[in-house]
VOSEKOL-232476 format. One record per residue (C-alpha): residue number from 1; z, y, x. Coordinates in Angstrom, 3 decimals. Each point is the difference from the previous one (the first is absolute). Layout:
<atoms>
ATOM    k        pz        py        px
ATOM  NUM         Z         Y         X
...
</atoms>
This chain:
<atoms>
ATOM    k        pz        py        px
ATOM    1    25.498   -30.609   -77.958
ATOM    2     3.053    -0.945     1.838
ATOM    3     1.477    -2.821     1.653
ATOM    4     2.662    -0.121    -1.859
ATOM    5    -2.199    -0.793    -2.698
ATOM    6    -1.586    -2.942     1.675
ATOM    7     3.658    -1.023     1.454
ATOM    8     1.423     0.205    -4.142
ATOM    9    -2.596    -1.673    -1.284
ATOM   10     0.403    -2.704     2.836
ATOM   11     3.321    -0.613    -1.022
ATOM   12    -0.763    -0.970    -3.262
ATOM   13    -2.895    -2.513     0.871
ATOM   14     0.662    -3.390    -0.640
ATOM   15    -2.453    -1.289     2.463
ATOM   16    -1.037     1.889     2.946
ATOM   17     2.856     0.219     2.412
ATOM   18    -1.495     2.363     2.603
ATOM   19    -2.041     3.007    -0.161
ATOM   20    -1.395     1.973     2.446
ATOM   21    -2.737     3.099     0.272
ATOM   22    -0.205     1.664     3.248
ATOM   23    -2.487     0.858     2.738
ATOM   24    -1.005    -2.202     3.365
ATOM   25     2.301    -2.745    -1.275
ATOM   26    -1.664    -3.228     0.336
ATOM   27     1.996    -0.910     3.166
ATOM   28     3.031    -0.270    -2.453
ATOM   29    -1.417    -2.895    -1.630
ATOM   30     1.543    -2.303     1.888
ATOM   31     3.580     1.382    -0.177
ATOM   32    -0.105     0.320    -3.703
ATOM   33    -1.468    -3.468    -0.331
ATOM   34     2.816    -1.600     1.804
ATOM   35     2.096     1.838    -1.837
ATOM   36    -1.100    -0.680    -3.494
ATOM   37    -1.261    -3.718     0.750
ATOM   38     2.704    -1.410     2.708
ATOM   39    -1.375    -3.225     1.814
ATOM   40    -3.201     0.381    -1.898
ATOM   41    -3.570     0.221     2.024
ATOM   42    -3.019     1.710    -1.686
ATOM   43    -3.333    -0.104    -1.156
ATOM   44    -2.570     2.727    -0.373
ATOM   45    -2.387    -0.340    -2.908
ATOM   46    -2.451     2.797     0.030
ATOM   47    -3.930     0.636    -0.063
ATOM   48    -1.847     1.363     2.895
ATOM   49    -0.158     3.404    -0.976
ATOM   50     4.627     0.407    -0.601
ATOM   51    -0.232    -2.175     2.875
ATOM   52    -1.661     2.064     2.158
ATOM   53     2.108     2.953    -0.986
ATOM   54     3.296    -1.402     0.164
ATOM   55     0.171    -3.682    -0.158
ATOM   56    -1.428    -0.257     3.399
ATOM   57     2.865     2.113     1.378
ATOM   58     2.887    -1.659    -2.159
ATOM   59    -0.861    -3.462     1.779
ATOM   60    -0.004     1.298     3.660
ATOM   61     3.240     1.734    -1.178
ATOM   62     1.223    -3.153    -2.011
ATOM   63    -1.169    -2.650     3.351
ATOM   64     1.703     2.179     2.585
ATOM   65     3.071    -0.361    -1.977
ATOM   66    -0.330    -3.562    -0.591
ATOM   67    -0.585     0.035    -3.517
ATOM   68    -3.564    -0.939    -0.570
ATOM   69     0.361    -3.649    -2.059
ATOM   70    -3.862    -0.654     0.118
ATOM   71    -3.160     1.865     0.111
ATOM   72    -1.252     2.756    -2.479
ATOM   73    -1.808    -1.533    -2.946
ATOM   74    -2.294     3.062    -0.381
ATOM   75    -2.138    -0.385    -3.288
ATOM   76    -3.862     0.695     1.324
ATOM   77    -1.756    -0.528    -3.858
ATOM   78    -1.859     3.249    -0.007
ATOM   79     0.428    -0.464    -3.913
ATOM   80     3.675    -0.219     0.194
ATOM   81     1.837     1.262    -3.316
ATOM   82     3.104    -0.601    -1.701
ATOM   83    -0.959    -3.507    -1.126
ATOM   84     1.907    -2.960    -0.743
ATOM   85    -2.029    -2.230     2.279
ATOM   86     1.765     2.090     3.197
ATOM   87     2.939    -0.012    -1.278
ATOM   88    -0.340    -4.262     0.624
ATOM   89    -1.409     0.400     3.063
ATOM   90     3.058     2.004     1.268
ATOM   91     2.318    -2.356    -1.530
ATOM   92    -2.127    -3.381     2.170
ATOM   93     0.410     2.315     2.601
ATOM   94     3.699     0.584     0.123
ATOM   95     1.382    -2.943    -1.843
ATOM   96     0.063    -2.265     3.127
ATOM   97     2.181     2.600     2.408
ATOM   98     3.570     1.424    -0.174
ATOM   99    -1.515     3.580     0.493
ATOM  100     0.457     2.989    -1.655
ATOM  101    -3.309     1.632    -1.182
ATOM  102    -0.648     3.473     0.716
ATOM  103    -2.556     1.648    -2.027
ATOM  104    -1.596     2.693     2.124
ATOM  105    -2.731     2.305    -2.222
ATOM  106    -0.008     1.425    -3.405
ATOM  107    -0.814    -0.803    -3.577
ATOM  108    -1.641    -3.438    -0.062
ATOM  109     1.290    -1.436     3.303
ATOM  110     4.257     0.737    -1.377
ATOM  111    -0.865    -0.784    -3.582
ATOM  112    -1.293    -3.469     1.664
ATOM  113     3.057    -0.667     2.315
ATOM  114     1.790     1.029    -2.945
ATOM  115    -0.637    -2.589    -2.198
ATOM  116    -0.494    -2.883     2.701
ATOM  117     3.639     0.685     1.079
ATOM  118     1.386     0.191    -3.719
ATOM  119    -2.005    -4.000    -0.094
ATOM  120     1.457    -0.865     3.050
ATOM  121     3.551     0.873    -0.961
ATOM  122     0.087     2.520     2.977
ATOM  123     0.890     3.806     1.154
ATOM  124    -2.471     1.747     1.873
ATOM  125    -0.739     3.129     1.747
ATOM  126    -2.489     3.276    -0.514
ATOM  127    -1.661     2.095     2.698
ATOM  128    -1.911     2.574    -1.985
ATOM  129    -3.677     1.606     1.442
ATOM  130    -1.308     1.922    -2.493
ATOM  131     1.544     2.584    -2.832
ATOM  132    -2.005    -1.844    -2.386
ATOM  133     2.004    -1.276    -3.157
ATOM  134     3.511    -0.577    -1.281
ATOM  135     0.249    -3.447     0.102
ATOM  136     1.432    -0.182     3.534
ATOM  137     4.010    -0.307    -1.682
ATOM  138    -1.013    -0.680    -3.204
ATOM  139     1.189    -3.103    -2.003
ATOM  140    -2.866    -2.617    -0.742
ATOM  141    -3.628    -0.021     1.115
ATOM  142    -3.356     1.586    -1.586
ATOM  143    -2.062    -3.381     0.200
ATOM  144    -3.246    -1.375    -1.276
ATOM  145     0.384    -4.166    -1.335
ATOM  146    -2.488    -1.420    -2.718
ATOM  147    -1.827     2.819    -0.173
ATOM  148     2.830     2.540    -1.311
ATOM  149     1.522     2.659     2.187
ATOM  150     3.969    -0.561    -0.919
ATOM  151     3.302     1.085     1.712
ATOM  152     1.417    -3.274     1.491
ATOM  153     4.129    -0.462     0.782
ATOM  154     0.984     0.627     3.310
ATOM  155     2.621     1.645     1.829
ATOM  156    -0.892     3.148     2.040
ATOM  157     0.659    -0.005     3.907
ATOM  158     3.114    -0.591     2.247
ATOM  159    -1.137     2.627     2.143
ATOM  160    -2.322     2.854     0.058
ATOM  161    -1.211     1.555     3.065
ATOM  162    -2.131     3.056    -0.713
ATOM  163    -1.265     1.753     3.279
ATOM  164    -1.398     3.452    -0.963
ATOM  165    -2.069     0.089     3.482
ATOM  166    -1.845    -2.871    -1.271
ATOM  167    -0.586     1.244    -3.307
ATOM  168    -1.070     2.952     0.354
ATOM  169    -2.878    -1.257     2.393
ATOM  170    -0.775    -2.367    -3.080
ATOM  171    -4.053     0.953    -1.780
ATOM  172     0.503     2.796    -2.259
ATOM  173    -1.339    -1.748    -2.918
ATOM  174     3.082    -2.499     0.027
ATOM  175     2.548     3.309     0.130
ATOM  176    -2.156     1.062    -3.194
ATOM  177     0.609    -3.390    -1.656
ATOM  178     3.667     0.469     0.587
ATOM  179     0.261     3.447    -1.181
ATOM  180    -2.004    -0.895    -2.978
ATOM  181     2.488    -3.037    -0.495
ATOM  182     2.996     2.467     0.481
ATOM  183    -1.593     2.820    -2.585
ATOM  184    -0.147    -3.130    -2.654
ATOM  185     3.790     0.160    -0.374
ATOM  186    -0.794     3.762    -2.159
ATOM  187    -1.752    -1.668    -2.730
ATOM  188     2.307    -3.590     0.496
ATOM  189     2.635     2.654    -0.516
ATOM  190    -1.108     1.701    -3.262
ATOM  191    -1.146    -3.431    -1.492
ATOM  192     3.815    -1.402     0.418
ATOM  193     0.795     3.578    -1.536
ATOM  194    -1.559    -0.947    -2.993
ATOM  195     0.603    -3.760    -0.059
ATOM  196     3.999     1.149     0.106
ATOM  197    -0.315     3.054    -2.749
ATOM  198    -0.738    -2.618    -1.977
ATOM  199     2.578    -1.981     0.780
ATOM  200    -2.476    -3.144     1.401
ATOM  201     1.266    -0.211     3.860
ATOM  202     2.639     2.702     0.967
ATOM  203    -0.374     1.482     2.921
ATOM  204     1.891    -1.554     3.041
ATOM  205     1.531     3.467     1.645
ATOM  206     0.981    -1.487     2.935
ATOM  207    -3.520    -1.456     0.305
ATOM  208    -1.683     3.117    -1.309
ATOM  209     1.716     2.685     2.492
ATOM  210    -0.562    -2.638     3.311
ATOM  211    -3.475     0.420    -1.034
ATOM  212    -1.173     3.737    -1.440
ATOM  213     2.732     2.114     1.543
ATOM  214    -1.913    -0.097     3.373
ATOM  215    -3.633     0.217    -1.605
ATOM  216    -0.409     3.485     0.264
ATOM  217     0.240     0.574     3.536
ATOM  218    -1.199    -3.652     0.705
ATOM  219    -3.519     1.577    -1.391
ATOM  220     0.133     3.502     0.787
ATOM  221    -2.240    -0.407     3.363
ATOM  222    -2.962    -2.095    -0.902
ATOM  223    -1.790     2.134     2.892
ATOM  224     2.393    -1.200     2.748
ATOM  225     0.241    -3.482    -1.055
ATOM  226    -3.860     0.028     0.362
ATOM  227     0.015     1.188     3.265
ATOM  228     2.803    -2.983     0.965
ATOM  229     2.597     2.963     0.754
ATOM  230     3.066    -1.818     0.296
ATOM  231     2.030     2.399    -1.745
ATOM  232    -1.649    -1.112    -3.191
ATOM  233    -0.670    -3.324     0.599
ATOM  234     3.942    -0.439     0.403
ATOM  235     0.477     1.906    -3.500
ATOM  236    -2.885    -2.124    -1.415
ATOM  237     1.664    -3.671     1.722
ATOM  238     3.205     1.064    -1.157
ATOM  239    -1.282     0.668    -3.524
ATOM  240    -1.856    -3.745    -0.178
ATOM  241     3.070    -1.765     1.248
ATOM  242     2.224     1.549    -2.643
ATOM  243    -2.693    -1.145    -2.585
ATOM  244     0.285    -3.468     1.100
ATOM  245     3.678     0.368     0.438
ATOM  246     0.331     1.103    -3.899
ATOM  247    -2.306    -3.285    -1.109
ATOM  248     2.376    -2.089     2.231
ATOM  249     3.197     1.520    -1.781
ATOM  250    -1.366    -0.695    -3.750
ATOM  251    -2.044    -3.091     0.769
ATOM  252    -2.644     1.782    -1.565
ATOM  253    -3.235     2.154     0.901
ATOM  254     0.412     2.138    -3.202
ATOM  255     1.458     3.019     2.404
ATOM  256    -2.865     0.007     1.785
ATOM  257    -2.900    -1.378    -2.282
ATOM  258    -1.034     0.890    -2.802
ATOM  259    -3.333     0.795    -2.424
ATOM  260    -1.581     1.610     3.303
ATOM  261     0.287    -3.476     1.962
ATOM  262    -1.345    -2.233    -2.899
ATOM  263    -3.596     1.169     0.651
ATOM  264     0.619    -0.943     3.723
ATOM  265     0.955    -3.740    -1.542
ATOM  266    -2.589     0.219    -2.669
ATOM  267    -2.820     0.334     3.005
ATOM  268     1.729    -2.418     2.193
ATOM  269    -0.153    -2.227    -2.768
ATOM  270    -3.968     0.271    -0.740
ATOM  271    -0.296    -0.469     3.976
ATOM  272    -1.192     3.855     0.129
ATOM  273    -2.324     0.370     3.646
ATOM  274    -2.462     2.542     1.032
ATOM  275    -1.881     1.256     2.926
ATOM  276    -2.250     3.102     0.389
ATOM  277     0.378     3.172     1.583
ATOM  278     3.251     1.292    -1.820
ATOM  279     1.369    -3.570     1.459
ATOM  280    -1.056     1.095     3.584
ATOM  281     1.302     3.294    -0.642
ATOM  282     3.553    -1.205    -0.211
ATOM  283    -0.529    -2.399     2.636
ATOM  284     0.834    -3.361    -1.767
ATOM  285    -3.159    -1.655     0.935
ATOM  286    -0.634     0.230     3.665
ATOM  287    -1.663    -3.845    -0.485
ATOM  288    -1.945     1.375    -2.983
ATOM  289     1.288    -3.024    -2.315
ATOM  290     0.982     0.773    -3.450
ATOM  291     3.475     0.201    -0.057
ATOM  292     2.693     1.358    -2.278
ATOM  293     1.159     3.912     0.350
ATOM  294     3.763     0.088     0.913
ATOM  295     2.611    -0.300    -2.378
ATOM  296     1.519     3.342     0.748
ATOM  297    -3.783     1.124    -0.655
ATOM  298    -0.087    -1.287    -3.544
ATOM  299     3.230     0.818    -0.676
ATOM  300    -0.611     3.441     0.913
ATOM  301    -2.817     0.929    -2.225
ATOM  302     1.931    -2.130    -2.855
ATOM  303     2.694     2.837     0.765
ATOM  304    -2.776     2.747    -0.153
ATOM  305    -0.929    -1.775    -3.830
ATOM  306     3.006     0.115    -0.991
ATOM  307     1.380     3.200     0.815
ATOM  308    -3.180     1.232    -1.643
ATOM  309     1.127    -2.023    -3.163
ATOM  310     3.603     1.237    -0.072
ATOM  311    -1.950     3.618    -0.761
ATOM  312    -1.052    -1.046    -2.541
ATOM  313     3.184    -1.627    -1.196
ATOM  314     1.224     3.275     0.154
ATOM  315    -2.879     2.073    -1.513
ATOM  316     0.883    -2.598    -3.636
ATOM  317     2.518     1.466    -2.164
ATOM  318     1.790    -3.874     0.054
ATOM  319     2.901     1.560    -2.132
ATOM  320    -2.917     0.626    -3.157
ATOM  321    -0.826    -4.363     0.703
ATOM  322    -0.527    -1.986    -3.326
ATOM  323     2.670    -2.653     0.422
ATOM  324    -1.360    -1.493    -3.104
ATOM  325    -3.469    -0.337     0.843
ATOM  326     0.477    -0.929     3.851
ATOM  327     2.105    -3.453    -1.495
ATOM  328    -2.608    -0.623    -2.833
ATOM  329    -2.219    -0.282     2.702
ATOM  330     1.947    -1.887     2.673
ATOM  331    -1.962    -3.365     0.433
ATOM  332     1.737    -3.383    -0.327
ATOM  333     1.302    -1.977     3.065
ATOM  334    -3.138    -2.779    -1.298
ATOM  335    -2.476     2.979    -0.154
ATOM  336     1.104     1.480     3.464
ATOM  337     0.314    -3.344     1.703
ATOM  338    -4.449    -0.326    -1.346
ATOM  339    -0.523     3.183     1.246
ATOM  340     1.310    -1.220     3.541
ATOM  341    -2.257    -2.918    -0.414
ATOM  342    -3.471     1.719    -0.674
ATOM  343     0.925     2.155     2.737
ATOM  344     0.438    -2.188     2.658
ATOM  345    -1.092    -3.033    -1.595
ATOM  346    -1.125    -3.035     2.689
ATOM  347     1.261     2.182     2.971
ATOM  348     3.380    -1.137     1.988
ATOM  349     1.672     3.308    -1.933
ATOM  350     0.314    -1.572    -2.982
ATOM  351     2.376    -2.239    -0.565
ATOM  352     2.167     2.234     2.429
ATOM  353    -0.360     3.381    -2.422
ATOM  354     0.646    -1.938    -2.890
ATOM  355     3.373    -0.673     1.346
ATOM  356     0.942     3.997     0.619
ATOM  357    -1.248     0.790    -3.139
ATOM  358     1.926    -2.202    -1.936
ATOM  359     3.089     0.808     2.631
ATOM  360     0.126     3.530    -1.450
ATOM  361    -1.249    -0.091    -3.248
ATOM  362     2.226     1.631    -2.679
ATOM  363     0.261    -0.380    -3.322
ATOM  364    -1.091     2.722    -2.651
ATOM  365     3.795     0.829    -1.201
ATOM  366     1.183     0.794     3.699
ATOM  367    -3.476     1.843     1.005
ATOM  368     0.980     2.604    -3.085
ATOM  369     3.597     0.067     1.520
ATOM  370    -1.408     0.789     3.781
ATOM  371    -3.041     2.341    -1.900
ATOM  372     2.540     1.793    -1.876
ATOM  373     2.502     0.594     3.097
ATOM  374    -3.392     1.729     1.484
ATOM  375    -0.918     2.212    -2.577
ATOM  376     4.084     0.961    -0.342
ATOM  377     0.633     0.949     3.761
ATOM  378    -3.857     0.859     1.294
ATOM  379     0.865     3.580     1.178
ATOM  380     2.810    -1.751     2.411
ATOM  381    -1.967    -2.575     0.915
ATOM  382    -2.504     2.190     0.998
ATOM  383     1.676     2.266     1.979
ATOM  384     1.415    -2.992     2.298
ATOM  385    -3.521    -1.442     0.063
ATOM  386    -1.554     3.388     0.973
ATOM  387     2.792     0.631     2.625
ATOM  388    -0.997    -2.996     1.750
ATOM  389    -3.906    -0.032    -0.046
ATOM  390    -1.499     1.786     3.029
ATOM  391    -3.436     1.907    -2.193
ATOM  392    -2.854    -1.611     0.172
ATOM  393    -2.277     2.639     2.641
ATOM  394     3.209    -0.139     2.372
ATOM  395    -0.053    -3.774     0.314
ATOM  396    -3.976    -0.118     0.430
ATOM  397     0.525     2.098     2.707
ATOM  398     3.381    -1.460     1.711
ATOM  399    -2.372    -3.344     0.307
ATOM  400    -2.952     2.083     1.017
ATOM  401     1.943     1.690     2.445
ATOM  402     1.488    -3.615     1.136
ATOM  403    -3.526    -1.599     0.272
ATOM  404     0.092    -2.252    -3.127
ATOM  405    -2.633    -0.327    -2.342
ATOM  406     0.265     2.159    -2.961
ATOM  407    -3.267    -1.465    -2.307
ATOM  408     0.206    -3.172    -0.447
ATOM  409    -3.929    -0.628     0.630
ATOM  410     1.507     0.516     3.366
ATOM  411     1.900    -3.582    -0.134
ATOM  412    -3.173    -1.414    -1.883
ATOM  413     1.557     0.276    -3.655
ATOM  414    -2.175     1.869    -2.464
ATOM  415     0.652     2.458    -2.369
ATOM  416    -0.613    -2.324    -2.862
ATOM  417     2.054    -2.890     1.423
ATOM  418     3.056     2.341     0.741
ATOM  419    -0.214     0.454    -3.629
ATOM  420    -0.122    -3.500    -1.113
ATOM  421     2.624    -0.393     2.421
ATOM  422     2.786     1.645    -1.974
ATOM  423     0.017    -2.778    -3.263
ATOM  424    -0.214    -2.610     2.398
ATOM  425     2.592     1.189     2.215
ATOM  426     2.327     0.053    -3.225
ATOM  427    -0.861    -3.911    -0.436
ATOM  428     1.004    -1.481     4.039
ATOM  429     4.029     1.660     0.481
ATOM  430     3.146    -0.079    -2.257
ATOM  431     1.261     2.772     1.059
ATOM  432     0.188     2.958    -2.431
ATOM  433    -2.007     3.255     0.905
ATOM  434    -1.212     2.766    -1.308
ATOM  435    -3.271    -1.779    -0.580
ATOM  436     2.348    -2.207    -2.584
ATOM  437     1.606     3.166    -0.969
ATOM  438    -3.783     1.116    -0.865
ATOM  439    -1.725    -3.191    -2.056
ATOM  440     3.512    -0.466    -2.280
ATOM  441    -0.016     3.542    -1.209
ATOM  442    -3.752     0.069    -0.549
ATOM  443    -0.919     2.115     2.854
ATOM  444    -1.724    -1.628     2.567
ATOM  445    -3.478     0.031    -1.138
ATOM  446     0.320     3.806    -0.447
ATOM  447     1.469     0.345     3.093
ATOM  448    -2.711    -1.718     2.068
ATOM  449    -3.493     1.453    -1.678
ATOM  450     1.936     3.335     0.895
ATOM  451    -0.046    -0.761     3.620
ATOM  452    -3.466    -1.734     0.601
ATOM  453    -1.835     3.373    -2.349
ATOM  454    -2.130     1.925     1.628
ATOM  455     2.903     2.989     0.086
ATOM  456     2.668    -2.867     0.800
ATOM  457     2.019     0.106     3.085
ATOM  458    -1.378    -3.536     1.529
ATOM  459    -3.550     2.128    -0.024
ATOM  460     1.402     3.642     1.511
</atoms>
């Protein structure tokens, strides 16, 4: 990684004005506010934890200056998540004052301020804690409303502050998160790979090169990043920011999400908690309520699955597929649409998957077309696909090395409801995957006994 990476990528951001990752920094925060917010006071919106390792300082610093325009609203709901509901109470918060918010923590406190600023019609500012995710300069907001976990417009941050000091003193299992979030954007890669062979979303390449030119060395020291050496953390902060940079420049996630993430969203989605000691293990539960594991968690051993699923993508002679039979077979829009309704039928899913299905449902003349395009150029699409996975033991032990979970018992998910979780994950995104790539050409049923067997790579 580079900073002229971060500094090109900056320049083509449509949002986020300001950037800036350094060490022992947070007594800038008041220059650069005044700079990018002239005659503007501010507002720290935090939770006790990013306040106490940041926010805390950024008001003494913001107060000496003059710039404090009322008190922190610091979140104390021990349950707090990326819910709707906060996002109101942020908005009743700031809605009365001529303040500019400043969103001091990670994940669930920015996507918050996020969206509450995009309501209010307002710019705000980011002081980042924690290595965690890539949603820091990212376009829109990962939020739960009604029940369904759904990417919600909003414009990413003025300003970024990013102190690596601070960081790199964040809990180890929140660097994890973030490196698992960052190692996503291998399988988000070869999914867009396939999505554009067959000519069904090209690939951006100014998009595309902000985000996986930097991947390899962003991941190539999952030992230093858990020991908070700043060295990585920089490479790893760098590498999250130019994620969220390439959403912001497409107005889409698709560079950074893809079939890896939807089991993340398919969990949020059925409200997936646990406790126990593989909870306590990874320190999520210091209360011992039943929580949710952390995105970057989930997300990571949907990367593991997946990567393990691309093997066998590659192990199938695809260019030998029966075209013929794969369209006899393909299911009407009606029939898919009652599938989507026994399977979540009476939950808050429903009505919700029933709209993505029907978003990317093809008809049987232009699956043969994309089926036959396939068959006709498999050994090149392989090669690019196999040039970008990282194998499967590698990856297990990148994360292992990092301090993720690498079984999913160890985020409470069993073996039999990962498996479920691959049909249903198919039913709750439009975008086009590999997992779509896998039930049109007949596939995907294969593909998924072969991994759950007893010599399958999900049991190794």
């Amino acid at each position: 990684m580079s900073k002229e990476n971060v500094e090109k990528a900056l320049k083509l951001a449509t949002e986020t004005n300001y950037l800036v990752i350094g060490e022992n920094i947070l007594d800038c925060v008041p220059g650069i506010f005044k700079q990018q917010f002239p005659g503007k006071k501010g507002v720290i919106i935090a939770d006790p934890n990013t306040y106490r390792a940041a926010g805390e300082k950024v008001h003494e610093v913001l107060k000496e200056q003059g710039l404090e325009g009322a008190d922190p609203f610091i979140i104390k709901d021990k349950d707090l998540l990326a819910d709707y509901r906060y996002v109101t109470r942020i908005v009743e918060r700031l809605k009365p004052m001529d303040a500019i918010a400043i969103a001091v923590g990670a994940g669930v406190i920015n996507d918050l301020t996020k969206r509450a600023n995009y309501e209010l019609g307002r710019k705000y500012m980011c002081v980042a804690t924690a290595a965690s995710m890539d949603g820091y300069t990212a376009y829109a907001s990962s939020i739960t409303k009604d029940g369904a976990k759904i990417s919600m417009a909003c414009p990413a941050p003025y300003a970024v502050v990013a102190d690596i000091a601070v960081m790199s003193k964040a809990p180890s299992r929140l660097t994890a998160s973030g490196y698992s979030d960052l190692y996503a954007k291998i399988i988000a890669g070869a999914d867009w790979i396939i999505a554009d062979a067959l000519g069904i979303e090209s690939i951006d390449e100014t998009s595309w090169h902000i985000v996986q030119d930097g991947l390899p060395s962003a991941l190539n020291d999952p030992e230093g990043a858990r020991a908070g050496k700043p060295q990585a953390i920089e490479a790893l902060t760098e590498g999250l920011m130019l994620g969220g940079f390439a959403i912001q420049s497409l107005r889409s996630s698709r560079p950074a999400s893809g079939s890896e993430h939807q089991f993340s969203h398919l969990w949020d989605m059925e409200h997936h908690t646990f406790r126990g000691e593989m909870a306590k293990r990874f320190g999520l539960y210091p209360n011992q309520d039943e929580q949710a594991p952390s995105h970057g968690f989930k997300v990571g051993i949907g990367v593991l699955t997946m990567t393990a699923f691309y093997e066998r993508v590659f192990e199938t002679p695809v260019e030998q597929m029966d075209v013929k039979k794969a369209v006899e077979n393909w299911l009407s829009l009606e029939e898919q649409i009652a599938e989507v309704r026994n399977t979540f039928n009476g939950t808050d899913i429903e009505d919700f998957a029933v709209e993505q299905v029907t978003s990317k449902y093809i008809g049987r003349e232009e699956l043969e077309k994309q089926l036959n395009t396939a068959k006709e150029n498999w050994p090149e699409i392989k090669a690019r696909l196999q040039k970008q996975v990282i194998p499967y033991e590698e990856t297990k032990r990148r994360l292992k090395c990092v301090g993720a979970p690498t079984e999913c018992e160890e985020i409470g998910i069993s073996k039999e409801r990962l498996k479920a979780s691959f049909k249903k994950n198919l039913m709750i995104r439009s975008r086009f995957t590999v997992l779509d790539f896998a039930l049109r050409a007949g596939y995907l049923e294969q593909w998924v006994e072969q991994l759950f067997d007893k010599n399958g790579w999900l049991n190794k």
